[in-house]
N, C-alpha and C positions, 0 to 999 in steps of 0.2 A: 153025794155029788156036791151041796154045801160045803161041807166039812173041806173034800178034797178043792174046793175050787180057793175057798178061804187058805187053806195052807198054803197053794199056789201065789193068789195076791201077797201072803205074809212073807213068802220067801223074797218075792221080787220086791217088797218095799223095804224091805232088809237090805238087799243087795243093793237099791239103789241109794238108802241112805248110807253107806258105807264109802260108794263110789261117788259121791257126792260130799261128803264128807271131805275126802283125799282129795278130792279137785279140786272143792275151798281153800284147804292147805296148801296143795301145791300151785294152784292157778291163780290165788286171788292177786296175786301183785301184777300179773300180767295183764288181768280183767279191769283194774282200776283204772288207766289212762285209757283203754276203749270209751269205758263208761262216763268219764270226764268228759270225754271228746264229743260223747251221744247228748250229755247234757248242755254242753255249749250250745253246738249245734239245736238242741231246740230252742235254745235261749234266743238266738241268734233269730232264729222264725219269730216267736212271739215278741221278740223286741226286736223287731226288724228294721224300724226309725231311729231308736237309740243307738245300734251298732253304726247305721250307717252315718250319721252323725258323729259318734265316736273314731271310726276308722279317717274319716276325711278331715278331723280336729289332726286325729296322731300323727297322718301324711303328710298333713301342711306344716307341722312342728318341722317332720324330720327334713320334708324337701327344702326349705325354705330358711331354716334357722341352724339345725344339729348337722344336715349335708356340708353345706359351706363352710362352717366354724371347724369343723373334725377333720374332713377331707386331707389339708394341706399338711395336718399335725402329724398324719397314718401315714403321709405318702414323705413327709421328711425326716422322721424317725423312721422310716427302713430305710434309703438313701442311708442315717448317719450309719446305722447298723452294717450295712455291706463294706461303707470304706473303712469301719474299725474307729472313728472316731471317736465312737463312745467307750470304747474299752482303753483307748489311750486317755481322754480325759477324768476317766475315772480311776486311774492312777494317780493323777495328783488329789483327787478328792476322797482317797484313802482316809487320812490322818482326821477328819472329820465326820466320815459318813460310819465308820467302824465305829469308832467309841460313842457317836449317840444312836444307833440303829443298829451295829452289829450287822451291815453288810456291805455290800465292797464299797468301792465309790461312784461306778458306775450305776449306783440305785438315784443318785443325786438328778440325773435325766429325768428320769420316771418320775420324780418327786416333781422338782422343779415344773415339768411340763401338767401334772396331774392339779398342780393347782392354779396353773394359768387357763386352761384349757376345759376341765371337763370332764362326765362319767361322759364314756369307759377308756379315756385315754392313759389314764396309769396303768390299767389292766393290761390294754394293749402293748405298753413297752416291757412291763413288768414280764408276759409273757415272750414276747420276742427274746427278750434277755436269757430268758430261760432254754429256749431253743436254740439259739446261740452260745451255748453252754458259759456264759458269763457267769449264771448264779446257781446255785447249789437247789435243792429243793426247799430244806426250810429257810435259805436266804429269801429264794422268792416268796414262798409263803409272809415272811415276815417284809419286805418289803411291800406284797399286794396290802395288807392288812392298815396301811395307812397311804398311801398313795391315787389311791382312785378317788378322787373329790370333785364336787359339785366346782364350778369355774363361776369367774366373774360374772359373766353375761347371765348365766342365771338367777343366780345371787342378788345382783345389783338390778340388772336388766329386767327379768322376768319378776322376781319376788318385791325389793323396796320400791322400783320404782311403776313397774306395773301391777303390782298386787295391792300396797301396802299406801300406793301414795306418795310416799316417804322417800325419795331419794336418800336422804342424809342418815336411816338405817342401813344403808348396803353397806358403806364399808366395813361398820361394826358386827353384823352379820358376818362378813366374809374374813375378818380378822379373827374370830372368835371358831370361827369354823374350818383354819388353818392352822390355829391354838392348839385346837383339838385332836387334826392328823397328826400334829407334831408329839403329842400328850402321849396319842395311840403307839405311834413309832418309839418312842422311849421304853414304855412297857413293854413293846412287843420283841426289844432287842434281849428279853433274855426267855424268847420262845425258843425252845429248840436246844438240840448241843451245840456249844460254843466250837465254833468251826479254828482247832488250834492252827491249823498250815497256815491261815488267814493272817495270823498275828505274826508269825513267823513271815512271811511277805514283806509284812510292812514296816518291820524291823531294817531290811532291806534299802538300799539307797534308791531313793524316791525319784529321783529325777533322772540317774539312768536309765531305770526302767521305764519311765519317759519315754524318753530318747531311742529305746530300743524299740518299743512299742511302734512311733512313728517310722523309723525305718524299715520294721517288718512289713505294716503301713504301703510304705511306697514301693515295695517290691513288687505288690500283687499287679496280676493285671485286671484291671476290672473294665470290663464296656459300659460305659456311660449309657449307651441306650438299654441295653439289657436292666441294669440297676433302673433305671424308672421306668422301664415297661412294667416287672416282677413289681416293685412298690406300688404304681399305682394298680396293677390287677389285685393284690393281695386288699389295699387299701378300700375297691369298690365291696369287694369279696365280705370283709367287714361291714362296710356301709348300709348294704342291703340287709346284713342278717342286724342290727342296730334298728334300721327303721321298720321292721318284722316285727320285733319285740315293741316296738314304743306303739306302731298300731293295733297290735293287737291287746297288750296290758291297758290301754287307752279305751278299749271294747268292753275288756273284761270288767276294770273299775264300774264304769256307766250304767252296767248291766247288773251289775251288785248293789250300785245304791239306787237303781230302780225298782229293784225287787224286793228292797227293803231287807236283804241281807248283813248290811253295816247297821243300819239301825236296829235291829235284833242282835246285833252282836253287841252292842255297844249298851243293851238292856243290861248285859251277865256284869261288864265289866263296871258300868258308872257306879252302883252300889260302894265299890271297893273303891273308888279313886273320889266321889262325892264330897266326903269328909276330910280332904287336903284340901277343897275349894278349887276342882277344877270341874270345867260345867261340860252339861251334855257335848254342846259344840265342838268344842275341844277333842272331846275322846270322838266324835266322828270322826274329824279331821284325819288325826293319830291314825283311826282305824283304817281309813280309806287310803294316807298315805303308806301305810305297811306295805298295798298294792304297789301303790303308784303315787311318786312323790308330788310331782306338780300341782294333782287333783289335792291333795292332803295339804299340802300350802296355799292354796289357794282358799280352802274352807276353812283355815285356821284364820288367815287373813283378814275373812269375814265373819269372824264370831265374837259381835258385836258383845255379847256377855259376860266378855272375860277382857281383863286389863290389856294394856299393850303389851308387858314383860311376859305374862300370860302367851298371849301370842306369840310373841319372838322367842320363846322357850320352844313351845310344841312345832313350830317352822325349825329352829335351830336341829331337832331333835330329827325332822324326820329329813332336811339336809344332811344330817352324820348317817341316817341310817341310810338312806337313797333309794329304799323301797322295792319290792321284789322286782320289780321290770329292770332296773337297774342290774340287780343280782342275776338274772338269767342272761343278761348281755354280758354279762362277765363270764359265767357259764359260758357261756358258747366261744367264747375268746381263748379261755384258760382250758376247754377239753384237750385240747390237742394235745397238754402237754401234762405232769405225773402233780401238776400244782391240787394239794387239796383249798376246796371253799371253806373248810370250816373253821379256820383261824381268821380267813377273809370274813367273814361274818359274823364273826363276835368283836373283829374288829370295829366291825361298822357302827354295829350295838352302841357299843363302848365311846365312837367318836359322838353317835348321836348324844348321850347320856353326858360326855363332857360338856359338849356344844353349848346345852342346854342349861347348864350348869354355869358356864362361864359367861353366856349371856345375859343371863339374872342376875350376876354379880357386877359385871358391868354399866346395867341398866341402875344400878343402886350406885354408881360411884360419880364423885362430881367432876370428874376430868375425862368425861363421855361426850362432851359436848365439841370438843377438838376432831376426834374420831368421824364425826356425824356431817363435819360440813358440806355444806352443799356443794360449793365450788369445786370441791375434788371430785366429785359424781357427775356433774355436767355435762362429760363427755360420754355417756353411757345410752345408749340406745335404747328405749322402752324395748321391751320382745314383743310386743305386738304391733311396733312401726318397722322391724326388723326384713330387709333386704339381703337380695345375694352381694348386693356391693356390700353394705355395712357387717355383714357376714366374714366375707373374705377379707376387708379389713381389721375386724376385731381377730379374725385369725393369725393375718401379719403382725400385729402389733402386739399380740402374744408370745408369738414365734421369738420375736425379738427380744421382750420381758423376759421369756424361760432363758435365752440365750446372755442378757446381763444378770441372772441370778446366778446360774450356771458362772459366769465368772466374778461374782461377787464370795460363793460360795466355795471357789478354785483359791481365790485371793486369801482367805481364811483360813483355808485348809494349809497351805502355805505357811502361813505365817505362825499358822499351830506348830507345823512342822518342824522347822528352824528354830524354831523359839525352845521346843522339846531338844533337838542337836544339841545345841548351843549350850542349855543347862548341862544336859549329859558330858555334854565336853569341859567346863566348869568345872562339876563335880567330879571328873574324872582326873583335874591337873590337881583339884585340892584334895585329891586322897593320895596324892605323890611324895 
């Protein structure tokens, strides 16, 4: 009876390592975001001060500071999108945006607004574009890949003059991390196959296709109230899934450097970073920013142990990278359409890694002092004095900014243009 009861057991723990075994294999990817979600959640119980704290920190950011400044941007790039505006003006900003980026001209919007404005507004047109069948797949890849950038207000507003003290760092911060999109975008224009019809286009006479463009333009019929009902629905629609992500990555940080999760992380890594002379501080900051930017500049700000350039390196660095909560608002932006993240993300790498890179250079050079002054900063609102009026003004007044870059960049483009004719026709009378 032994024997047979033992064979019994041996068969079924056979059979159920086997069947366990296969369910590992096949289930485990399925099992892992349950079990994330099981472990929040208890987090969420035993640090049930810190969340709620964290949550009502991230709400206030987004109700009160990221709502009003984003808002007006989401709801008037789709407006330009429906009446075709941006596909006519990005015909003349061909002759420019193609030879240092390698995508059309209408990528010149997304740019120009992505650095007036703010993470995820590049994302945001970068992806419209795409739905709008304006850009190709690896155009938009190569376009998101430097276009979604940290904006002034936070830069200046939030980091020099409310983190750091320092008014007279922000602009050099926000120069140096415009440097760097631009750095990114150079390299990124030879991601991908070089799109030959494109070049063939632009061969093409420039300013008819203008002209034709506006005509087709004004043909359409479009309802005025329908076009900003659709923009603003689509634009709340965004809004909400934006301040989802910033309260709850605002949770998750909190909860990580309460548990002492960043600072056991930061055991493995300071050994190996120690002996370049960057201190504990630091690599927390670094570490906590990967999450979540704000918290990561913030701690940088305050680590009193390490030089200023020091600082303004590891701030620069995790401004270029913009930190996972950034990365999943893009996410949820860019599903909808065939854009892959992973060009978008080594982009970012890469912007943080210049950032940082071009700040330390400029902190060492003596015509830094120009860049720094104050008087140009003056008119910047701390972010924690920040209102829905100074909100929606710093919104307007952006709007406007992308809209003379947008024609300072049209005027160039331009003058490229003719200038290239011109010789062509030149060289075309002296080979007569």
């Amino acid at each position: 009876m032994n024997l047979y009861t033992l064979t019994v057991i041996g068969l079924i723990a056979l059979v159920l390592v086997i069947n366990i075994k296969k369910a590992r294999i096949i289930y485990l990817k399925s099992l892992v975001l349950p079990a994330v979600c099981m472990i929040f959640i208890l987090m969420l119980i035993i640090f049930s001060d810190t969340a709620v704290k964290s949550a009502g920190s991230g709400l206030n950011l987004w109700f009160n500071v990221v709502f009003p400044s984003l808002f007006p941007f989401f709801v008037v790039s789709e407006i330009l999108y429906k009446t075709g505006f941006i596909k006519a003006i990005g015909i003349l900003l061909e002759p420019i945006m193609r030879p240092l980026f390698n995508v059309p001209g209408c990528g010149s919007f997304a740019f120009a607004m992505g650095i007036t404005s703010g993470y995820p507004v590049g994302a945001k047109i970068t992806a419209s574009m795409r739905e709008e069948k304006l850009l190709s797949k690896t155009e938009s890849e190569r376009l998101l890949s430097f276009t979604n950038n940290s904006g002034p207000l936070f830069i200046i507003g939030a980091v020099a003059v409310g983190m750091f003290r320092m008014p007279e760092l922000g602009l050099l911060l926000l120069v140096c991390h415009i440097l760097a999109s631009i750095t990114v975008g150079i390299l990124f224009r030879f991601y991908g196959r070089i799109n030959r019809e494109s070049k063939v286009k632009e061969d093409k006479n420039l300013w008819s296709r203008f002209k034709k463009e506006l005509v087709y333009n004004s043909r359409q019929k479009l309802n005025p109230g329908t076009m900003l009902g659709e923009a603003i629905r689509n634009s709340i629609n965004v809004m909400l899934s934006i301040g989802g992500f910033i309260t709850l990555f605002s949770v998750i940080i909190n909860i990580l450097i309460e548990i002492g999760f960043i600072s056991y992380l930061s055991s493995f890594v300071l050994p190996i970073l120690s002996p370049l002379g960057i201190s504990r501080e630091i690599v927390l900051a670094v570490l906590s920013g990967f999450f979540e930017m704000t918290t990561g500049t913030n701690m940088a700000s305050k680590a009193a142990s390490t030089t200023l350039q020091g600082q303004l390196a590891a701030v620069s660095l995790l401004l270029g990278w913009a930190g996972l909560s950034v990365h999943f608002q893009v996410y949820s932006i860019v599903s909808k359409t065939d854009i892959s993240l992973k060009p978008y993300l080594f982009g970012k790498m890469l912007q943080g890694v210049f950032a940082a890179i071009y700040i330390s250079i400029a902190m060492r050079l003596p015509f830094t002092a120009p860049l720094t002054a104050k008087s140009v900063l003056s008119v910047i609102t701390p972010l924690s004095d920040f209102t829905w009026y100074n909100a929606l003004i710093y919104s307007a007044q952006n709007v406007i900014i992308s809209c003379v870059i947008l024609l300072i960049l049209t005027a160039i483009s331009l003058v490229f243009y003719f200038t290239k004719r011109m010789c062509k026709a030149i060289l075309v009378r002296s080979m007569r």
